[in-house]
NUVOTI-321891 format. One record per residue: x, y, z of N, C-alpha, C in turn; residue in three letters; residue number from 1. Coordinates in steps of 0.1 Angstrom, whole numbers, plus 5000, padded with zeros to 4 digits. Atoms other than C-alpha are relative to their C-alpha. Layout:
<atoms>
{atom {X,Y,Z},{X,Y,Z},{X,Y,Z},'ALA',NUM} ...
</atoms>
This chain:
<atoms>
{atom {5008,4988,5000},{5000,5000,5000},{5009,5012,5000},'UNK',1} {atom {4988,4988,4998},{5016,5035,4991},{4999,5009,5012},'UNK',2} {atom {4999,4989,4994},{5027,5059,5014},{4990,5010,4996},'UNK',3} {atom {5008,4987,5003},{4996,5090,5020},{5011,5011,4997},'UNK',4} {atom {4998,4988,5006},{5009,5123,5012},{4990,5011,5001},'UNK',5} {atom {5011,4991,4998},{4984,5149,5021},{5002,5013,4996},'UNK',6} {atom {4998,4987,5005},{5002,5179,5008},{5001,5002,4986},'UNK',7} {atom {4998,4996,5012},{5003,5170,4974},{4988,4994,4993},'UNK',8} {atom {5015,5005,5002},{4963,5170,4965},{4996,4996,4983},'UNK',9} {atom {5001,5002,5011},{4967,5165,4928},{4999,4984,4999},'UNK',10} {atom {5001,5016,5004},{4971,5127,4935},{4995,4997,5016},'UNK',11} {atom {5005,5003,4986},{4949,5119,4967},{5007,4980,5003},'UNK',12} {atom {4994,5013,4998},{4972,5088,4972},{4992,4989,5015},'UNK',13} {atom {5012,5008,4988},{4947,5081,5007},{4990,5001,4998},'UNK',14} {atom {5011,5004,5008},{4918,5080,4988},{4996,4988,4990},'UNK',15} {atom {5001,5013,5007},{4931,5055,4966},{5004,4988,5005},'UNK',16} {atom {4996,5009,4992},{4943,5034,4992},{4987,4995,5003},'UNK',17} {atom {5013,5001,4995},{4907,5038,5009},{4993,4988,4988},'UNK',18} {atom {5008,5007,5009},{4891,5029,4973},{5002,4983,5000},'UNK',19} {atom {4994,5015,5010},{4914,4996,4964},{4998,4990,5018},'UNK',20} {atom {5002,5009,4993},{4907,4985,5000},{4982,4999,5002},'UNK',21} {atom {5013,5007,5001},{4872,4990,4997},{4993,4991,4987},'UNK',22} {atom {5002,5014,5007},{4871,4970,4964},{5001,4987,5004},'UNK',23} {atom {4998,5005,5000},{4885,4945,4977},{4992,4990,5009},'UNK',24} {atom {5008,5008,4987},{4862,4939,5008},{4990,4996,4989},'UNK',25} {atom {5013,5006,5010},{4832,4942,4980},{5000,4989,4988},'UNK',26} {atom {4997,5014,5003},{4846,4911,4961},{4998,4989,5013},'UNK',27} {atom {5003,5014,4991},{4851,4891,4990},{4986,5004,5007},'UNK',28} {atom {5015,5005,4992},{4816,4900,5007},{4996,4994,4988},'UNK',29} {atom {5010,5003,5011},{4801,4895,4968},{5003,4983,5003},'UNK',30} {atom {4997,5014,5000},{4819,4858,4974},{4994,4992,5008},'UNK',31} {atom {5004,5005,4989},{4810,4850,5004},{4983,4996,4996},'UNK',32} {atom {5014,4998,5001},{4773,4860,4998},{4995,4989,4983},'UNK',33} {atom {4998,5009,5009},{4773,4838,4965},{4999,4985,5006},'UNK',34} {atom {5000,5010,4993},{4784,4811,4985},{4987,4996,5013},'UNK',35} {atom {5010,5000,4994},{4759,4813,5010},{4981,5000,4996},'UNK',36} {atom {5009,4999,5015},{4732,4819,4979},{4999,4985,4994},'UNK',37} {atom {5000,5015,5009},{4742,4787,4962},{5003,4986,5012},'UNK',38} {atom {4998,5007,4992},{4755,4766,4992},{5012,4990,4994},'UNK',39} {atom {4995,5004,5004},{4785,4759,4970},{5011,5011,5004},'UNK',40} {atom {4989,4997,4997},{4822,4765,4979},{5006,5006,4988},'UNK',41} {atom {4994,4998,5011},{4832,4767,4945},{4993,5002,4990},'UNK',42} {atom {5012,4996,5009},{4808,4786,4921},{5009,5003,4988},'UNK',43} {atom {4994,4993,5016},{4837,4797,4894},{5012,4993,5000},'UNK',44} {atom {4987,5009,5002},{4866,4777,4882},{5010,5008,5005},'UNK',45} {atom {4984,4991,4995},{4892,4807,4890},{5000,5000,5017},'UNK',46} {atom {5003,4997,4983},{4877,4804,4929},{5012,4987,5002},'UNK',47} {atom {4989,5011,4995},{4900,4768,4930},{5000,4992,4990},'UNK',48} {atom {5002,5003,5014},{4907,4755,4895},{5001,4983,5001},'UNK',49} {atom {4997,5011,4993},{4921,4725,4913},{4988,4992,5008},'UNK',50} {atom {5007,5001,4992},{4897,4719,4936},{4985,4992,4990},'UNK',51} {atom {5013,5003,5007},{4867,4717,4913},{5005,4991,4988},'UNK',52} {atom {4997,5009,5010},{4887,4696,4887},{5004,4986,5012},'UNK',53} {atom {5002,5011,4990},{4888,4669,4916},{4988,4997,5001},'UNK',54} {atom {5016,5002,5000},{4853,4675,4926},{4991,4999,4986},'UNK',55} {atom {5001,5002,5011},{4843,4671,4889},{5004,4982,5002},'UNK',56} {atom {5001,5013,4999},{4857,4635,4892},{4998,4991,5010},'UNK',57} {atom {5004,5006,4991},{4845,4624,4924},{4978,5002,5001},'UNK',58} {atom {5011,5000,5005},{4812,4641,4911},{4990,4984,4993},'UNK',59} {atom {5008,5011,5015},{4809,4616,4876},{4999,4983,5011},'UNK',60} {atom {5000,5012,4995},{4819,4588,4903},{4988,4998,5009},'UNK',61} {atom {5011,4999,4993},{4792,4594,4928},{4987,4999,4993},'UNK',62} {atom {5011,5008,5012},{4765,4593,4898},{5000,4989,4998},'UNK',63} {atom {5003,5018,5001},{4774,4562,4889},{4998,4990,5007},'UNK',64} {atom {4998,5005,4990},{4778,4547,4919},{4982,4998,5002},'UNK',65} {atom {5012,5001,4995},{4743,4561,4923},{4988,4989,4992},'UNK',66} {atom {5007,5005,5009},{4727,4546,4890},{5001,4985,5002},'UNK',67} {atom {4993,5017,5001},{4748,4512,4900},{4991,4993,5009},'UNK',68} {atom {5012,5001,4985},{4724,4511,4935},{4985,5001,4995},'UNK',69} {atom {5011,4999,5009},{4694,4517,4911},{5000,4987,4997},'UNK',70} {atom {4997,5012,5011},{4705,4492,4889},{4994,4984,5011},'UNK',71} {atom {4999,5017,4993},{4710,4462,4918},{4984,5002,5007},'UNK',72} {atom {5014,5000,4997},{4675,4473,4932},{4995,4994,4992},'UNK',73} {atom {5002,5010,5009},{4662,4464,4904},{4998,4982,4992},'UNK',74} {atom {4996,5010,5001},{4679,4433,4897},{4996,4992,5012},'UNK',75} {atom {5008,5006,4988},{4669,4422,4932},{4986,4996,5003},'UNK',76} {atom {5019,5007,5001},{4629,4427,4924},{5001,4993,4990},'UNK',77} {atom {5006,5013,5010},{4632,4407,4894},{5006,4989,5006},'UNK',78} {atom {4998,5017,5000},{4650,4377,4908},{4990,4999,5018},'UNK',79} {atom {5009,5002,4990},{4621,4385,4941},{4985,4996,4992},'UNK',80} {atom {5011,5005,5012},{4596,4379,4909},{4998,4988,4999},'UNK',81} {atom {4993,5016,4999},{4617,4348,4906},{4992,4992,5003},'UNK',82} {atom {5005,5014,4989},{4613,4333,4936},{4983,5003,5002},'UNK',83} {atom {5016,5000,4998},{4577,4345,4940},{4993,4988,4994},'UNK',84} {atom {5009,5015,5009},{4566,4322,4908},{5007,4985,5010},'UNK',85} {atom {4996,5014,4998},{4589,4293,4917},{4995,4997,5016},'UNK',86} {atom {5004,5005,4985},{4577,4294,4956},{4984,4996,5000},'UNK',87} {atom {5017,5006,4998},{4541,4294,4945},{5002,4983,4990},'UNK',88} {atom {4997,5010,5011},{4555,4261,4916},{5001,4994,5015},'UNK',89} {atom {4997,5009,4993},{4565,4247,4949},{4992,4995,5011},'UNK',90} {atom {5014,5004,4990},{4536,4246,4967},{4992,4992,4997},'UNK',91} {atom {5008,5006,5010},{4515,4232,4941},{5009,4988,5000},'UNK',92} {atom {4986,5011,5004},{4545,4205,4937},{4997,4987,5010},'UNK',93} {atom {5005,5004,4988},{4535,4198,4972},{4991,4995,5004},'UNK',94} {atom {5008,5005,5000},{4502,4193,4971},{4991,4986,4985},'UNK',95} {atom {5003,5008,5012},{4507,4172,4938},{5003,4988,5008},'UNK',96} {atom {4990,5008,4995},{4530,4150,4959},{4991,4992,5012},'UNK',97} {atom {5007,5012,4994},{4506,4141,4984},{4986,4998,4995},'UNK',98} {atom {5015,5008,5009},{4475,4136,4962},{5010,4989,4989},'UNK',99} {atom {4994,5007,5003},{4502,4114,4944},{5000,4987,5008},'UNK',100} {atom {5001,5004,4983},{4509,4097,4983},{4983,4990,5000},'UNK',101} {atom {5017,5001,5000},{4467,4091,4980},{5001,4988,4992},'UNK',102} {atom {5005,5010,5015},{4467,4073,4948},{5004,4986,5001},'UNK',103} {atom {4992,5007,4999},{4494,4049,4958},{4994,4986,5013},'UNK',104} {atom {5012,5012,4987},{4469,4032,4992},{4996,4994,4989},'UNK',105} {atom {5010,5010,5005},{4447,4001,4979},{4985,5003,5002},'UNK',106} {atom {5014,4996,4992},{4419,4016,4998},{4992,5008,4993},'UNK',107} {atom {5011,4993,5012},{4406,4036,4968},{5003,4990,4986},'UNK',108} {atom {5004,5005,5015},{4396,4025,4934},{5005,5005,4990},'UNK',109} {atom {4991,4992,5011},{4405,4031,4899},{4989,5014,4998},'UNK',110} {atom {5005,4989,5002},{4378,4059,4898},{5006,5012,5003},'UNK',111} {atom {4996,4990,4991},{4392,4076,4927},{5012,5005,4995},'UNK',112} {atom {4991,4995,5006},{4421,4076,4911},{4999,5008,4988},'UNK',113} {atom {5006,4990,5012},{4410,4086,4878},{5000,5017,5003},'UNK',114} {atom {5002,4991,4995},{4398,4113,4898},{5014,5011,5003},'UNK',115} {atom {4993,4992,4993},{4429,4123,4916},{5008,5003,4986},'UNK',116} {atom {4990,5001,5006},{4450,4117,4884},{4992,5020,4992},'UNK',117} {atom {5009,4993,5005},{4426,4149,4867},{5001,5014,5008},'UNK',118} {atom {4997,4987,4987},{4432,4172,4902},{5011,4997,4993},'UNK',119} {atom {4988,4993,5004},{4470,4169,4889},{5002,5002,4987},'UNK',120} {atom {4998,4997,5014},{4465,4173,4856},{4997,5017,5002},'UNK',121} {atom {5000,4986,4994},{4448,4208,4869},{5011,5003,5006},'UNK',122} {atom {4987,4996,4998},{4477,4213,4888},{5012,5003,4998},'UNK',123} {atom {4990,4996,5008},{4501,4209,4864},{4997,5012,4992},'UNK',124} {atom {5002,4985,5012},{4483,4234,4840},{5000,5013,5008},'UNK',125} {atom {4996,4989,4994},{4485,4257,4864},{5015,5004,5004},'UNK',126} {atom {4982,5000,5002},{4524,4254,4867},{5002,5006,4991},'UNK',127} {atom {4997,4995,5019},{4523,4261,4831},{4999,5015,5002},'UNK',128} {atom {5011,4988,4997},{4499,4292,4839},{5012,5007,5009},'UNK',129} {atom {4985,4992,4990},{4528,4304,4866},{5007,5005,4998},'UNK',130} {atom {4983,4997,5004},{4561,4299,4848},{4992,5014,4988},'UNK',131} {atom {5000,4987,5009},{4543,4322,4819},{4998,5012,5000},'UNK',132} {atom {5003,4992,4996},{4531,4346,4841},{5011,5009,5003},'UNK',133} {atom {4990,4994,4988},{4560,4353,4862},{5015,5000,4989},'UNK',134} {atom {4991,4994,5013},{4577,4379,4835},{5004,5014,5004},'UNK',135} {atom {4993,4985,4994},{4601,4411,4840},{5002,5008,4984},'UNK',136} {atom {5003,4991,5008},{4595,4435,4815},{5001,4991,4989},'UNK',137} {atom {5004,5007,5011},{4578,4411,4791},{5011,4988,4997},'UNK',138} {atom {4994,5010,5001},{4609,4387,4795},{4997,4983,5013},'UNK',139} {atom {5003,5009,4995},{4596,4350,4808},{5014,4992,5013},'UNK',140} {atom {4988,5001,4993},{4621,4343,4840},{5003,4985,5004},'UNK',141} {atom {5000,5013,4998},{4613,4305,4848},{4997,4994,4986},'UNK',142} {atom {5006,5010,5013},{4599,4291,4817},{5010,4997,4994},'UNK',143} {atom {4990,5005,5012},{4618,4274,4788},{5014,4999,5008},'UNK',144} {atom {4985,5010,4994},{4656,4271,4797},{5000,5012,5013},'UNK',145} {atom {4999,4995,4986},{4649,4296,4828},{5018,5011,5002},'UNK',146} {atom {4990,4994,4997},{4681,4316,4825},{4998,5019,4999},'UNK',147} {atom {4999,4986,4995},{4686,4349,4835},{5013,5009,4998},'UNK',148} {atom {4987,4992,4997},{4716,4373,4826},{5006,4995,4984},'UNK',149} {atom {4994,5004,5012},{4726,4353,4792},{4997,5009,4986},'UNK',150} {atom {5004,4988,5011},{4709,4377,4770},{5002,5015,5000},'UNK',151} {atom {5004,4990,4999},{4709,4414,4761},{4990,5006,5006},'UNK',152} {atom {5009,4995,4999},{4673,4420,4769},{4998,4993,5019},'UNK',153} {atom {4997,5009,4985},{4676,4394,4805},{5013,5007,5007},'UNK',154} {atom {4985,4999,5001},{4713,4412,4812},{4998,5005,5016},'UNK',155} {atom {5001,4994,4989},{4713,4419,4849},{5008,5011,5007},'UNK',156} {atom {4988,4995,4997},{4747,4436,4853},{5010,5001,4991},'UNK',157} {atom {4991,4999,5006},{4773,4445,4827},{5009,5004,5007},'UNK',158} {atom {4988,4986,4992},{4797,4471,4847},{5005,4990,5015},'UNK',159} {atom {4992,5011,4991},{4821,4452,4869},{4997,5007,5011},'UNK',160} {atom {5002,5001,4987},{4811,4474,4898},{4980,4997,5003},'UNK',161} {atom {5010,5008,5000},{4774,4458,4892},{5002,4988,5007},'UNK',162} {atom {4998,5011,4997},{4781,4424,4896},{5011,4989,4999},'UNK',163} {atom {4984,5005,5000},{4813,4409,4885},{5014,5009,4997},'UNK',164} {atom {4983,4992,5000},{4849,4419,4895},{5008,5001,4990},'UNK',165} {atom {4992,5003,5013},{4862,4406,4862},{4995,5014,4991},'UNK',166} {atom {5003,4992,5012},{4844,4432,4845},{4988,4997,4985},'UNK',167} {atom {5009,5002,5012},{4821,4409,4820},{4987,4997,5006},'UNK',168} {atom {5015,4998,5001},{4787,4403,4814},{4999,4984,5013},'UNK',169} {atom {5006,5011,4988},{4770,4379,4842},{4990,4991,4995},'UNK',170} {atom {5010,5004,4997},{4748,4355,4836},{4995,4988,5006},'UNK',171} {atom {5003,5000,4994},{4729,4337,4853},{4990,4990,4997},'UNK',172} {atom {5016,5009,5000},{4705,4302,4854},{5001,4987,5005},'UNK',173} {atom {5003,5009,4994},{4692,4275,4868},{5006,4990,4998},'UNK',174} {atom {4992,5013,5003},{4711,4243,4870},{4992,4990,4995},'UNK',175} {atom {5011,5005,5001},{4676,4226,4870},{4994,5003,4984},'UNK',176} {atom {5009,5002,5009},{4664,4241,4837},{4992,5008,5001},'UNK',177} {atom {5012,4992,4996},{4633,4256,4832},{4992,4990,5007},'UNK',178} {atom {5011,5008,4989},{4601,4247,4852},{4987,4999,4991},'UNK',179} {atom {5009,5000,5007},{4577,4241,4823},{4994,4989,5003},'UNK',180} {atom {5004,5015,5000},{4554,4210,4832},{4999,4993,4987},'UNK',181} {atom {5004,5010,5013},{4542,4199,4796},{5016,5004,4992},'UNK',182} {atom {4991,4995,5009},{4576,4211,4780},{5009,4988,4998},'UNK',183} {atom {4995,5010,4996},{4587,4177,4771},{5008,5000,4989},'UNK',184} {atom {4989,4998,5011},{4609,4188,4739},{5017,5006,5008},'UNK',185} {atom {4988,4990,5002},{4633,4205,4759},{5012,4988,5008},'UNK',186} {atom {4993,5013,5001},{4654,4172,4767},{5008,5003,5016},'UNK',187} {atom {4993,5003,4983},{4654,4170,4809},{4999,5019,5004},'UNK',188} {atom {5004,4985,4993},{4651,4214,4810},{4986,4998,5007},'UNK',189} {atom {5015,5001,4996},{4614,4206,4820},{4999,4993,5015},'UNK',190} {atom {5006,5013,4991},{4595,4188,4849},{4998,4990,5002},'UNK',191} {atom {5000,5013,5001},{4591,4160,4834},{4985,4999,5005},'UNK',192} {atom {5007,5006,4996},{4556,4160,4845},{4985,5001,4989},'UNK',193} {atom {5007,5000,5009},{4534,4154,4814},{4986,4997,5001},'UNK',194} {atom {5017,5008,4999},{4495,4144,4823},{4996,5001,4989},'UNK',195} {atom {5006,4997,5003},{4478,4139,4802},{4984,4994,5000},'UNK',196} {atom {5016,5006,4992},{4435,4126,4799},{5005,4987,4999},'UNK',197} {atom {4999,5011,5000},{4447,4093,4796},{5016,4997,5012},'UNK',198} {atom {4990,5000,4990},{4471,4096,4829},{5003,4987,5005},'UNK',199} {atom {4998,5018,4992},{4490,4063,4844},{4993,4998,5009},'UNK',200} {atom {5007,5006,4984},{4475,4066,4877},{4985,4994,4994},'UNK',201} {atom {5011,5009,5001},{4440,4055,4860},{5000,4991,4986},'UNK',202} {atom {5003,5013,5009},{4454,4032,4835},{5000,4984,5008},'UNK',203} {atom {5003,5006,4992},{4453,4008,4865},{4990,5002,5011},'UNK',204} {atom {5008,4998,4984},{4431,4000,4893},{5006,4996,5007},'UNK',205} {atom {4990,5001,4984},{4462,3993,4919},{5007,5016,4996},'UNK',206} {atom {4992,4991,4999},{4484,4022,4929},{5013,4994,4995},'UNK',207} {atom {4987,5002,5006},{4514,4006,4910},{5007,5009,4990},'UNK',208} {atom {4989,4993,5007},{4520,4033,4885},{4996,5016,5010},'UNK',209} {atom {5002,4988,4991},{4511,4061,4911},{5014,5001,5006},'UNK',210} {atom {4987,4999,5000},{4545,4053,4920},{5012,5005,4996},'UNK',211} {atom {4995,4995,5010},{4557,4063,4891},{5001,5013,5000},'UNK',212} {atom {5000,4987,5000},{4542,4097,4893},{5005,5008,5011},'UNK',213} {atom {4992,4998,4989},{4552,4105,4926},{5010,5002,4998},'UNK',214} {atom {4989,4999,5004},{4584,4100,4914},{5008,5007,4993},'UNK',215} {atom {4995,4991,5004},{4585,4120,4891},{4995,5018,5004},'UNK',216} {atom {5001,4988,4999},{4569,4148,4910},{5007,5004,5014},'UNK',217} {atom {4984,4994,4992},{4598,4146,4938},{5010,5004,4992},'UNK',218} {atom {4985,4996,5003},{4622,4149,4913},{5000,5013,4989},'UNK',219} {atom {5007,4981,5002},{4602,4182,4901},{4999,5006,5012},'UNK',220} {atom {4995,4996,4988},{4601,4190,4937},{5014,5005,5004},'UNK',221} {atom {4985,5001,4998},{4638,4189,4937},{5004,5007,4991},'UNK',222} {atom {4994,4986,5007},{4646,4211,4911},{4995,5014,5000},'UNK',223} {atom {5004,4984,4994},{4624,4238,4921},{5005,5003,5008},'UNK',224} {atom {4993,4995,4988},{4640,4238,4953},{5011,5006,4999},'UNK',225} {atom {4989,5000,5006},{4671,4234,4935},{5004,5020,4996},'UNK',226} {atom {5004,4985,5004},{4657,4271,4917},{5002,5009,5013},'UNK',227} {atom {5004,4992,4990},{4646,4287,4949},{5015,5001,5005},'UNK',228} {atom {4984,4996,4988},{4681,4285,4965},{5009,5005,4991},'UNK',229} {atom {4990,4997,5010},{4701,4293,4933},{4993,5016,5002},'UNK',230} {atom {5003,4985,5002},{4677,4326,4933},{5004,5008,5017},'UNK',231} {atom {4995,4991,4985},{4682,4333,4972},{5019,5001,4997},'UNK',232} {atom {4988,4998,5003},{4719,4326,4966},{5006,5011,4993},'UNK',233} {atom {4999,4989,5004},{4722,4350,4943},{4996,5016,5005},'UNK',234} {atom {5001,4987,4989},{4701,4380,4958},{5011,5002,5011},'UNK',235} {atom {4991,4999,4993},{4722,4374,4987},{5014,5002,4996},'UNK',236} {atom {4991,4993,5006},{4753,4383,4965},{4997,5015,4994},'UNK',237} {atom {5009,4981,5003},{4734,4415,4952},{4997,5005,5012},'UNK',238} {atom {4999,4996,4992},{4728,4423,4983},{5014,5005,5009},'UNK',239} {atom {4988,5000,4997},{4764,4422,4998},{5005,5010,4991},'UNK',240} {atom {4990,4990,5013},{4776,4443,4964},{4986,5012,5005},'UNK',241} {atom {5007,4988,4998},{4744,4468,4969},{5011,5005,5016},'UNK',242} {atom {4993,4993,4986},{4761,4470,5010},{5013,5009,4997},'UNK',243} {atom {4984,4995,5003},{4797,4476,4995},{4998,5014,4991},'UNK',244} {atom {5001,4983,5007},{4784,4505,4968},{4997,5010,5007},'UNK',245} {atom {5010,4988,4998},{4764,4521,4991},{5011,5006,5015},'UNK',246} {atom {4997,4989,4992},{4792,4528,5014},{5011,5004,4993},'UNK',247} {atom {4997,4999,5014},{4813,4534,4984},{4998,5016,4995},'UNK',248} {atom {5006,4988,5006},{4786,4560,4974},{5000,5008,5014},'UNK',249} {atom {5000,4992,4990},{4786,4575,5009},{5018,5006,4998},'UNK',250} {atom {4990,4996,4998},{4823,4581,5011},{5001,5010,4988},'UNK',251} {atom {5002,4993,5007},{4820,4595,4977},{4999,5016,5003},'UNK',252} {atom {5011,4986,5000},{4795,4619,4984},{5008,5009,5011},'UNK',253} {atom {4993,4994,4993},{4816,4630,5015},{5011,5003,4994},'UNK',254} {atom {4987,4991,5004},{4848,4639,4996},{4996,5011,4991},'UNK',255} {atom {5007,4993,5009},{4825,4654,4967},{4997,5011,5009},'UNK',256} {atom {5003,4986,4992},{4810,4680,4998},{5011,5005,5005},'UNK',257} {atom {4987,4992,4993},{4842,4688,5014},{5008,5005,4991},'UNK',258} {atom {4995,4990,5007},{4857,4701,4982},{4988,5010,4994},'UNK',259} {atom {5001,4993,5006},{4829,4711,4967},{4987,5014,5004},'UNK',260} {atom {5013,4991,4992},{4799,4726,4992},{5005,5010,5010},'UNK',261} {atom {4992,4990,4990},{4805,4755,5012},{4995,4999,5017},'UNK',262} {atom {5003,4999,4983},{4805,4758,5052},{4994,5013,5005},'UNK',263} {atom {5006,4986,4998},{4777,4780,5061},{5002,5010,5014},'UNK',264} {atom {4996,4995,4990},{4787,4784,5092},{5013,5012,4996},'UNK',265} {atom {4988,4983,4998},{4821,4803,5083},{4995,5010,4993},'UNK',266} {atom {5005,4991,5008},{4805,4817,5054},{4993,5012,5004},'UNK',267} {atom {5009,4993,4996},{4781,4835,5073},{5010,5013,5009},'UNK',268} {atom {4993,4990,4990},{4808,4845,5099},{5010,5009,4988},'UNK',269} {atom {4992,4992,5011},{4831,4857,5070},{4989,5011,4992},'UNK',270} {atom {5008,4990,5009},{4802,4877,5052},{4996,5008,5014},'UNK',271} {atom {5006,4991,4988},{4790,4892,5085},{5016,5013,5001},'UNK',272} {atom {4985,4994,5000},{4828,4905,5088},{5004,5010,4990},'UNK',273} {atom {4995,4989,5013},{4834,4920,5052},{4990,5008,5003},'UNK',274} {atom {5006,4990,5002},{4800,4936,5053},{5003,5013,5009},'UNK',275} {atom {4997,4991,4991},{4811,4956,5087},{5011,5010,4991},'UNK',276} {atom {4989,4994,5004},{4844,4963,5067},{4996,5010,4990},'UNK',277} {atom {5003,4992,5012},{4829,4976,5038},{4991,5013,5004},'UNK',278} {atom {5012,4985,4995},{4805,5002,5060},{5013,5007,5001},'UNK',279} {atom {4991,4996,4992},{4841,5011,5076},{5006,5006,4986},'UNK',280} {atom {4994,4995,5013},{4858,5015,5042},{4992,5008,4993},'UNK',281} {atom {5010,4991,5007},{4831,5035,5030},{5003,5013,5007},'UNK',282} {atom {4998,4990,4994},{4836,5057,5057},{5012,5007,4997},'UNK',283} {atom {4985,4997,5000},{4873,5060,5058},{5001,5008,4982},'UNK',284} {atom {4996,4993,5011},{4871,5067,5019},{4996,5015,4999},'UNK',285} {atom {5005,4980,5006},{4848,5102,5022},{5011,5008,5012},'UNK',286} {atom {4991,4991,4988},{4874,5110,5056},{5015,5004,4991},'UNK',287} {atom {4991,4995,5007},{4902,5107,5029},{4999,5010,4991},'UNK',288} {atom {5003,4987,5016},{4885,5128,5003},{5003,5010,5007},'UNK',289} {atom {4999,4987,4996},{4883,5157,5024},{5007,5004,5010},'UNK',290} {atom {4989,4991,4996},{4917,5157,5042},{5006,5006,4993},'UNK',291} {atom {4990,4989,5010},{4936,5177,5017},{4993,5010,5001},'UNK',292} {atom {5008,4988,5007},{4910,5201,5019},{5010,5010,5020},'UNK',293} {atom {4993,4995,4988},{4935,5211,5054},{5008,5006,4993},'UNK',294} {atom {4991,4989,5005},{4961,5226,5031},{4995,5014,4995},'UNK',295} {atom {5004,4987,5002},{4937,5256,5023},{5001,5010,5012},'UNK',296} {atom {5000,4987,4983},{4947,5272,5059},{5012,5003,4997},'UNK',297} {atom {4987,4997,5004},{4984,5274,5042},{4995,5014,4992},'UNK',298} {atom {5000,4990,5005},{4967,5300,5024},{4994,5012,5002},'UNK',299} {atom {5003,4992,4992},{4951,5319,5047},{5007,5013,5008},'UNK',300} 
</atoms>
């Protein structure tokens, strides 16, 4: 700051001291007040050119992170879709198994059986009715070969912080197959449980091929199960990766505010401070204007 000079009024050198320190308060309050306005530390690249070229890439990461936690939601209700169809397939499986159980006594007839063989024939077409039902955005999740993740349109997770560390596509399906009852082309993918009106259980009047059926509706029993735990197993890996992003996206988000949001607390105290200064500098500039007007008593 220069030396005043009060005798030589052609250059008020304490006037322009006054001015360049009251500019300089009225930048820093305009900053402050900005900051406190927007609730951002860093509103202009020249404010920390650095700073915001950090927070810019802890920004794009924090998005993604965010869309990634989208994403495994997602992925989580459709394989909760999943298990929904296959846990109701397994009930019904259930109650095939012991009207199967029924058939197999001597204590009923071939009618009765007839009968019962007719309840699982309904039974089965309702399986059918299930697997076709139980669809995620128009893609069938149990039916036919039951896989999940092997297609573009099925794709659960591409992006290695999705689902795999490796970085490639995931997919995803049943060891069992699909769960289609009449789907008897698809060579062991199926049930295996074909009824039809002319069913074994009432081509006899003993329970000797009721045996049969039974048999084959434990070992349809057993691959649904098979299903249901492949799909809990999995959620329970989506789950675990949702835990890990989401503190991931928290830490994020906290390095992203600490460069890039401002602290209102100082803000406030710093804007409270310049505005004082700036009344003071205001003052001080009109006390400089009109000391030189003391060398007019030299001429008195």
């Amino acid at each position: 700051m220069a030396s005043e000079d009060v005798t030589r009024v052609a250059g008020n050198i304490g006037a322009l001291n006054a001015l360049n320190s009251l500019n300089y308060v009225n930048g820093e309050l305009a900053t402050h007040r900005t900051r406190l306005a927007t609730g951002k530390r860093i509103n202009y690249a020249y404010e920390d050119p650095a700073g915001l070229n950090l927070a810019t890439t802890f920004d794009v990461r924090r998005q993604g992170l965010k869309v990634a936690l989208s994403a495994l939601g997602d992925s989580k209700n459709m394989l909760a879709t999943a298990e929904g169809g296959l846990r109701k397939v397994q009930d019904i499986l259930v109650k095939m198994k012991n009207k199967a159980m029924e058939a197999i006594g001597d204590t009923i007839g071939a009618e009765e059986r007839k009968a019962i063989a007719a309840q699982l024939k309904d039974y089965a077409n309702e399986i059918n009715s299930i697997t076709g039902q139980t669809q995620w955005n128009g893609t069938q999740l149990i039916s036919g070969s039951g896989t999940m993740g092997s297609t573009a349109s099925q794709t659960i997770g591409q992006k290695s912080f999705l689902v795999d560390s490796t970085g490639g596509s995931v997919g995803f399906s049943f060891s069992g197959g699909g769960f289609v009852v009449n789907d008897v082309s698809a060579s062991g993918a199926a049930l295996g449980l074909g009824f039809t009106t002319t069913d074994v259980m009432a081509a006899s009047a003993s329970g000797t091929n009721a045996y049969t059926v039974s048999g084959q509706i434990e070992t349809a029993l057993s691959r649904v199960k098979t299903g249901v735990r492949e799909v809990g197993s999995f959620m329970a890996r989506l789950t675990f990766k949702e835990d890990a992003l989401s503190v991931q996206y928290t830490n994020t988000e906290a390095a992203y505010n600490r460069i890039m949001n401002a602290n209102m607390a100082e803000e406030q105290v710093e804007s409270s401070k310049f505005s004082i200064l700036q009344q003071t500098a205001t003052a001080m500039l009109s006390q400089a204007n009109v000391a030189p007007q003391f060398i007019l008593s030299l001429f008195q």
